[in-house]
C-alpha positions in Angstrom: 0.0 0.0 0.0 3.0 2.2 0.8 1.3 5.5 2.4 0.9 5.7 6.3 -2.3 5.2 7.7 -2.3 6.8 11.2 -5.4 6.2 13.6 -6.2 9.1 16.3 -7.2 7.0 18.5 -8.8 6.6 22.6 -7.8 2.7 23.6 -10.9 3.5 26.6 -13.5 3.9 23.4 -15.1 0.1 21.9 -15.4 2.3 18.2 -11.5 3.4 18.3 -10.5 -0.6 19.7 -12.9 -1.9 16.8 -10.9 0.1 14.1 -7.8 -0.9 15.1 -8.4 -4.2 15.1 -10.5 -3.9 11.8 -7.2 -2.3 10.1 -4.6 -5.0 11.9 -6.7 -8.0 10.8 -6.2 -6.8 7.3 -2.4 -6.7 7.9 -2.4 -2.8 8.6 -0.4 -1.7 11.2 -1.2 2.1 11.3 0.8 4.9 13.1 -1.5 5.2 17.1 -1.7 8.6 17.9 -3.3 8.6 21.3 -5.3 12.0 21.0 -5.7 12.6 24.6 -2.5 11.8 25.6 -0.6 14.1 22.5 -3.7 16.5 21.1 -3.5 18.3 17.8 -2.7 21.4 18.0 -5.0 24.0 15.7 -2.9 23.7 12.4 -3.6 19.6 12.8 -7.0 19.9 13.6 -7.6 22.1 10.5 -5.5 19.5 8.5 -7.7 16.7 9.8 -10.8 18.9 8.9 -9.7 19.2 5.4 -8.8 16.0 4.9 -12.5 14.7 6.3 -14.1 17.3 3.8 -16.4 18.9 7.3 -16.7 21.5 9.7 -15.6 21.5 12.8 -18.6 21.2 15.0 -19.5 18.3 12.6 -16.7 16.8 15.2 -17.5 17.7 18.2 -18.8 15.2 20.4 -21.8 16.9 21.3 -22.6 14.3 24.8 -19.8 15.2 26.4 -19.9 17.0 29.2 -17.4 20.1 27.9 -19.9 20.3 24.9 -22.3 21.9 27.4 -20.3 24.0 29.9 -18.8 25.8 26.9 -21.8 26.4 25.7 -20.5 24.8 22.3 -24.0 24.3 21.0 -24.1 28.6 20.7 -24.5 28.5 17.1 -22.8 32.2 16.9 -19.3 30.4 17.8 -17.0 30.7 14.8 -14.8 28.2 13.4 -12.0 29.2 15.2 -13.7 29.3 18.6 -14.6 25.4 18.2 -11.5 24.5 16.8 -9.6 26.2 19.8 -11.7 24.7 21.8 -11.5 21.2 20.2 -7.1 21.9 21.2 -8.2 22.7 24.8 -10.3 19.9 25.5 -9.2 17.3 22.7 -11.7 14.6 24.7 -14.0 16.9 22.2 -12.8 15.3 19.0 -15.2 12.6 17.7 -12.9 9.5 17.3 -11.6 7.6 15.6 -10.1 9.0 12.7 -8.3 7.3 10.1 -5.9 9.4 7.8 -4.8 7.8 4.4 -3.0 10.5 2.6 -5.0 13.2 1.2 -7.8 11.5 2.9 -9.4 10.7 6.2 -12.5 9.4 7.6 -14.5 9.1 11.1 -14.6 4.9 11.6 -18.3 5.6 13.3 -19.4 2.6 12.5 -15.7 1.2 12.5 -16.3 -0.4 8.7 -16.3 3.0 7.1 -12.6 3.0 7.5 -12.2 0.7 4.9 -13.3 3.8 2.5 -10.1 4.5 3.0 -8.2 1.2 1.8 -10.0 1.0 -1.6 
C-alpha cells in the first residue's frame, strides 16, 4: 500500500479498539496517535478537517460534558472558537479518525474506514 495510515485513536472507546483491530486484521499496522494523551494542535486539527471534507462542529462530540459548559451548541461560535476549543479539551474530538493520505475518515461505525483502503 506504501502510504501511512495513522489512527487518532482513545484505547478506553469500543469504536477506536474496533478500528484498530479492523485495520490489523487486514495486515495494517497504522501509526497510534493517542489524542488525549498528544492533542493536535489548531494547524492539525484544520489538516484533519480538510482531509474529512467537514466542519468542525460536525466533530465535536456533542454528549460530552465540555460540549455543554462551553456552551458549544451557541450557534454564533466561529470556526475558530470550536476549533480552539476542540485543542483545549481534545476529549472533544469525535474518534476515531483514520488518515490515508490526502484523505481521512471518522470509523463511526468502525467499517467506514475501509473507504479508506479502496
Amino acid at each position: 500500500m506504501g502510504e501511512t495510515i495513522t489512527i487518532y485513536h482513545n484505547p478506553r472507546c469500543s469504536k477506536s479498539r474496533e478500528t484498530l483491530k479492523l485495520l490489523e486484521a487486514r495486515g495494517i499496522e497504522p501509526e497510534v496517535v493517542e489524542y488525549l494523551k498528544t492533542p493536535p494542535d489548531e494547524k492539525t486539527l484544520r489538516a484533519l478537517l480538510k482531509k474529512l471534507g467537514i466542519g468542525p462542529r460536525e466533530l465535536l462530540r456533542k454528549r460530552e460534558k465540555e460540549y455543554k459548559a462551553l456552551g458549544l451548541d451557541n450557534p454564533d461560535l466561529d470556526d475558530a472558537a470550536l476549533i480552539r476549543a476542540m485543542v483545549e479539551h481534545p476529549r472533544l474530538i469525535e474518534r476515531p479518525i483514520v488518515v490515508r493520505g490526502r484523505r481521512a475518515v471518522i470509523g463511526r461505525p468502525p467499517e467506514k474506514v475501509l473507504e479508506l483502503l479502496q
